[in-house]
ZAMARGU-4260 file (C-alpha; in steps of 0.2 Angstrom, whole numbers, plus 5000, padded with zeros to 4 digits):
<rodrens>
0) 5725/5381/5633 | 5717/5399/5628 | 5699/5403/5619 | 5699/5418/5612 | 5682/5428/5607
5) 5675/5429/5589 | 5684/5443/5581 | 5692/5449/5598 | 5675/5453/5606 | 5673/5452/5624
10) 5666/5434/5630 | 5664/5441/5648 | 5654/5457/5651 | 5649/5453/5669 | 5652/5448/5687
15) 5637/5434/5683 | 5648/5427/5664 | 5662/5424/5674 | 5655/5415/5686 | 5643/5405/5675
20) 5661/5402/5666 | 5668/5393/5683 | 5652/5386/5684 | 5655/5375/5667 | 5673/5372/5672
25) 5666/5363/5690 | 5656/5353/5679 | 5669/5348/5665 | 5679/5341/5680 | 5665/5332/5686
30) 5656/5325/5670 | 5672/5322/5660 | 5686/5320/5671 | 5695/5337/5667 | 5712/5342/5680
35) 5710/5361/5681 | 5726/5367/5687 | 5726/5384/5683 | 5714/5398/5675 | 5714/5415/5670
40) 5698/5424/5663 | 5701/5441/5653 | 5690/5451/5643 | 5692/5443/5627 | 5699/5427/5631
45) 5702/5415/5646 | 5717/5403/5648 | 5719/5387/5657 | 5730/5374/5662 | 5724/5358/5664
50) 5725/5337/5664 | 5715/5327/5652 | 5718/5309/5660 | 5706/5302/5650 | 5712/5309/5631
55) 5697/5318/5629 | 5700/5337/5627 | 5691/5341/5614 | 5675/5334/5621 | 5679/5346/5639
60) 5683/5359/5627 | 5666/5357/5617 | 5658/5357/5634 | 5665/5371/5642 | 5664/5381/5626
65) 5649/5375/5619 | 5639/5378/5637 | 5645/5395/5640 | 5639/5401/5621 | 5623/5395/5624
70) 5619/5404/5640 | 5629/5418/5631 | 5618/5419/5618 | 5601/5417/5626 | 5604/5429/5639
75) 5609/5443/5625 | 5597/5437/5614 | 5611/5433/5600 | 5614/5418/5589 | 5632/5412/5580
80) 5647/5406/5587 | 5656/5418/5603 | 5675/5411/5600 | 5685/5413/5587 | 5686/5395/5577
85) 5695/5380/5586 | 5703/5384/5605 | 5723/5382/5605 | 5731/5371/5614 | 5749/5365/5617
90) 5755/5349/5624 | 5767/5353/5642 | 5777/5343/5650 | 5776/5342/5670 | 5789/5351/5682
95) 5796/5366/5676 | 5787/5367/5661 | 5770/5368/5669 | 5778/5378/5685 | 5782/5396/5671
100) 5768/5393/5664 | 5758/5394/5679 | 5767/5411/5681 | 5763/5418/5664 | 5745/5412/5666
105) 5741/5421/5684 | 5753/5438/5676 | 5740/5440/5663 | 5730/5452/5669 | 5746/5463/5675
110) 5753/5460/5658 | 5738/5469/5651 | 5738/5484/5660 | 5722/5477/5669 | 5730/5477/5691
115) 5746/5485/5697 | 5748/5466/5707 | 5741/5446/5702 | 5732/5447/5719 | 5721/5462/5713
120) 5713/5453/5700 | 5697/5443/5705 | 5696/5431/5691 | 5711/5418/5691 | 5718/5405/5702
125) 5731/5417/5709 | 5721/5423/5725 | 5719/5405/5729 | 5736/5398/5729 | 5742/5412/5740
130) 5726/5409/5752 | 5720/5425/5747 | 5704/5417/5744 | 5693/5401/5745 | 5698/5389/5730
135) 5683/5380/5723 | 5684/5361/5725 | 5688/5358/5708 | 5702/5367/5707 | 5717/5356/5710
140) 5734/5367/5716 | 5743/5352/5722 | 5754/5348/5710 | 5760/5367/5707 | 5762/5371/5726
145) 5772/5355/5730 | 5787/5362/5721 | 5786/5375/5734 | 5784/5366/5751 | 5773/5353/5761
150) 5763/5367/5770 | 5748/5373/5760 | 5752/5392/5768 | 5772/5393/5767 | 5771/5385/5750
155) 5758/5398/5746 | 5769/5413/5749 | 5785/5407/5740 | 5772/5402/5725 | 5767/5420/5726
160) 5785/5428/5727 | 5789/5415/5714 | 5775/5423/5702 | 5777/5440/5707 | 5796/5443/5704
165) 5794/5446/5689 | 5782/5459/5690 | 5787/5475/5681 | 5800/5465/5671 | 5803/5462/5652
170) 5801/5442/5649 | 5798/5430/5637 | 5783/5420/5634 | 5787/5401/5638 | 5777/5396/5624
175) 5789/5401/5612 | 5799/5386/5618 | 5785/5375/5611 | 5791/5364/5595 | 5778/5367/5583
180) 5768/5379/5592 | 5762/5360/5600 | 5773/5354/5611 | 5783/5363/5626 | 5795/5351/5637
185) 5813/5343/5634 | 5820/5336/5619 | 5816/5320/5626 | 5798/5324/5629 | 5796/5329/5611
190) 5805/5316/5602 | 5790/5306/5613 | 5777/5314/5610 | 5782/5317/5589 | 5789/5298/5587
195) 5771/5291/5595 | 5758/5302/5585 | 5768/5310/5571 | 5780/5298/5563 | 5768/5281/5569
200) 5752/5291/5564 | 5742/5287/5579 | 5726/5295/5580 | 5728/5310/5590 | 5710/5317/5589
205) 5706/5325/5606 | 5728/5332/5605 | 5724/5346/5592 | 5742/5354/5596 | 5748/5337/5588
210) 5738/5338/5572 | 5745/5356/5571 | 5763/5348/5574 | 5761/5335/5561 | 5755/5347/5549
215) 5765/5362/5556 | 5763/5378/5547 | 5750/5389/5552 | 5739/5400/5541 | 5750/5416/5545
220) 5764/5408/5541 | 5761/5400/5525 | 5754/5419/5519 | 5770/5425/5525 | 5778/5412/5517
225) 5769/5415/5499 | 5771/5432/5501 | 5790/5432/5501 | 5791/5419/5485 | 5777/5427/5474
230) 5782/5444/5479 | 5780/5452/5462 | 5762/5443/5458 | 5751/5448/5472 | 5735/5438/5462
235) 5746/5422/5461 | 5752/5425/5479 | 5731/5424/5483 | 5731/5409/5475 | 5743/5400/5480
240) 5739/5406/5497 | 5724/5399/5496 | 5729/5381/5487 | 5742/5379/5504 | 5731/5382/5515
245) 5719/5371/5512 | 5731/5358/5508 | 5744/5362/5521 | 5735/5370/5536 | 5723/5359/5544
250) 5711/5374/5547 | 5693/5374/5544 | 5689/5380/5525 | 5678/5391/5536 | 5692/5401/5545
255) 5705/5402/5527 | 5689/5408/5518 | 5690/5421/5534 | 5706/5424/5530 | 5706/5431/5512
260) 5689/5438/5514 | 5679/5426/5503 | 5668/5413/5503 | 5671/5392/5509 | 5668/5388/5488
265) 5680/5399/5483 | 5693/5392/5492 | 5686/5374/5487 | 5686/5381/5470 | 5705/5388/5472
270) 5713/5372/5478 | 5704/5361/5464 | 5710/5374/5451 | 5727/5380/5457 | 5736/5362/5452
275) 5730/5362/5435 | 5742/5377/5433 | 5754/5371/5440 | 5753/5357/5427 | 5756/5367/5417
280) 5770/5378/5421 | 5786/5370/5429 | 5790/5390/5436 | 5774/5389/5446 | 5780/5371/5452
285) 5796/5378/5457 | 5790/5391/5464 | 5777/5382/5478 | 5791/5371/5481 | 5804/5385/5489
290) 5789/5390/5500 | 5785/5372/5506 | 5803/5369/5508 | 5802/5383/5520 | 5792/5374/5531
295) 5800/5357/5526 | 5782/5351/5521 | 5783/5334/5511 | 5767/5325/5503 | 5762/5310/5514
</rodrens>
C-alpha cells in the first residue's frame, strides 16, 4: 500500500507530521479495525503493509488520508488535495509474499540514499522489530517475527540480518511479481482471487487492486500502447489516447484530464466523439483493435 504526494511534493516536512501521521494510523486500527504490520514514511510518500479483516480499505485509507490532509492543510494555511489521486494498493498473499515485502518496505529509506543502514532511519517499523525502539501498541509484528523464531529478541535479530542482507545489493522489487499490478501470491492464490471477483463480478469496492485487475491496463500503458499503433498520427494518437482511457482505465476523468494537460470536458467530449469516427472508418476500427489486443481488453 503506498500514497504518494500531489505532484511529488513532500507530505512530511516535520518531526510533528510524522508523528501526527502515526497518530491517524493508531486511530485507523482502533475505529476501523485496520492490521498494521509494517510502515515506512518518506518524504513524498509512505508505505504500509496492512490487514483489512473487515473488507474495508478504502474507508481506513479515506481516514488516514483524509485526516492527515486536513491537519496538513490547516496548519500551512492551504486548501486542495496533498496525495496524488487514489492510494495504490496490491492484494498479498501471506508467508513469503508478505515476509520480502516487509524487507523492501523497511529498505526504503536506504534504497533512496536517505541512511547508510534500515536501523538509522527513525520513521519506519524497522527499529521496532529489531528492538531498537519501543513499537507503539498498534503495531502488530507477530505474524512477520514468527517466521523467525518464538523469542521476541532472537527473532528480532535474524529479522534484521534477514532484512539487512541485502544491503548494498542490486534487487528486484517483489511487486513486479504482482498479476496485474493487483495481486502478488502463487498461482493458486491468484486464480482465487481473479475467479471470485473477476470472472463471478463480485463487488470489490474497498479491493481497488482488483478493479485495476479486472480492468488491467493502466493509463501509462494504454498511452504507450497508442503510441506504438498510431505512430505516424500524433493528433489521432491524442484521441484515441483519450477515448481508451476513459473507457478502459478505471481512473478518475480528473487524473486522464491531468494526463494530456486538458480539461475533465474535454475528455468527456473525446470519448463521446471519438466512436463516431470510428464509425466511420474501419482503418480507425482496426486500428484501436491492435492496441486493445495488446492488453487482451474485450467489451463486457
Amino acid at each position: 500500500m503506498t500514497s504518494r504526494g500531489n505532484e511529488q511534493k513532500d507530505v512530511f516536512k516535520s518531526r510533528r507530521d510524522r508523528e501526527k501521521f502515526l497518530e491517524y494510523l493508531a486511530s485507523a486500527t482502533e475505529r476501523y479495525g485496520a492490521v498494521i504490520h509494517c510502515y515506512c514514511l518518506m518524504s513524498n510518500h509512505y508505505h504500509l503493509l496492512l490487514e483489512t479483516p473487515d473488507g474495508n480499505l478504502s474507508q481506513i485509507m479515506r481516514h488516514i488520508n483524509g485526516a492527515y490532509t486536513t491537519y496538513f492543510n490547516i496548519k500551512r494555511k492551504r486548501a486542495g488535495h496533498l496525495f496524488q489521486g487514489r492510494f495504490k494498493a496490491i492484494l498479498v498473499e501471506a508467508d513469503n509474499y508478505a515476509l520480502e515485502l516487509s524487507r523492501y518496505i523497511h529498505l526504503n529509506p536506504v534504497r533512496a540514499g536517505m541512511v547508510g543502514e534500515p536501523g538509522k532511519y527513525p520513521w519506519s517499523s524497522f527499529s521496532s522489530y529489531i528492538g531498537q525502539s519501543k513499537a507503539p501498541d498498534w503495531l502488530k509484528m507477530d505474524f512477520v517475527l514468527s517466521c523467525f523464531g518464538k523469542s521476541g529478541a532472537e527473532a528480532g535479530a535474524k529479522y534484521g540480518t534477514f532484512v539487512e542482507e541485502l544491503m548494498g545489493k542490486e534487487y528486484d522489487s517483489p511487486l513486479q511479481g504482482a498479476i496485474g499490478k493487483a495481486v502478488l501470491g502463487t498461482t493458486g492464490f491468484v486464480e482465487t482471487i481473479t475467479g471470485k471477483h473477476v470472472r463471478q463480478r463480485e463487488p470489490a469496492r474497498d479491493v481497488p487492486a482488483l478493479r485495476q485487475l479486472s480492468i488491467r491496463p493502466s493509463l501509462e500503458e494504454i498511452v504507450t500502447a497508442v503510441d506504438a499503433v498510431f505512430c505516424t498520427d500524433k493528433k489521432v494518437a491524442r484521441q484515441a489516447g483519450m477515448y481508451l482511457c476513459h473507457r478502459y482505465s478505471g481512473e478518475r476523468i480528473r487524473e486522464i484530464g491531468k494526463l494530456y494537460q486538458v480539461s475533465e470536458s474535454a475528455i468527456t467530449e473525446a470519448a463521446r466523439t471519438f466512436p463516431r469516427k470510428m464509425d466511420k472508418n474501419e482503418k480507425l476500427v482496426e486500428e484501436i483493435k491492435k492496441v486493445k489486443a495488446m492488453f487482451k481488453i474485450c467489451d463486457l
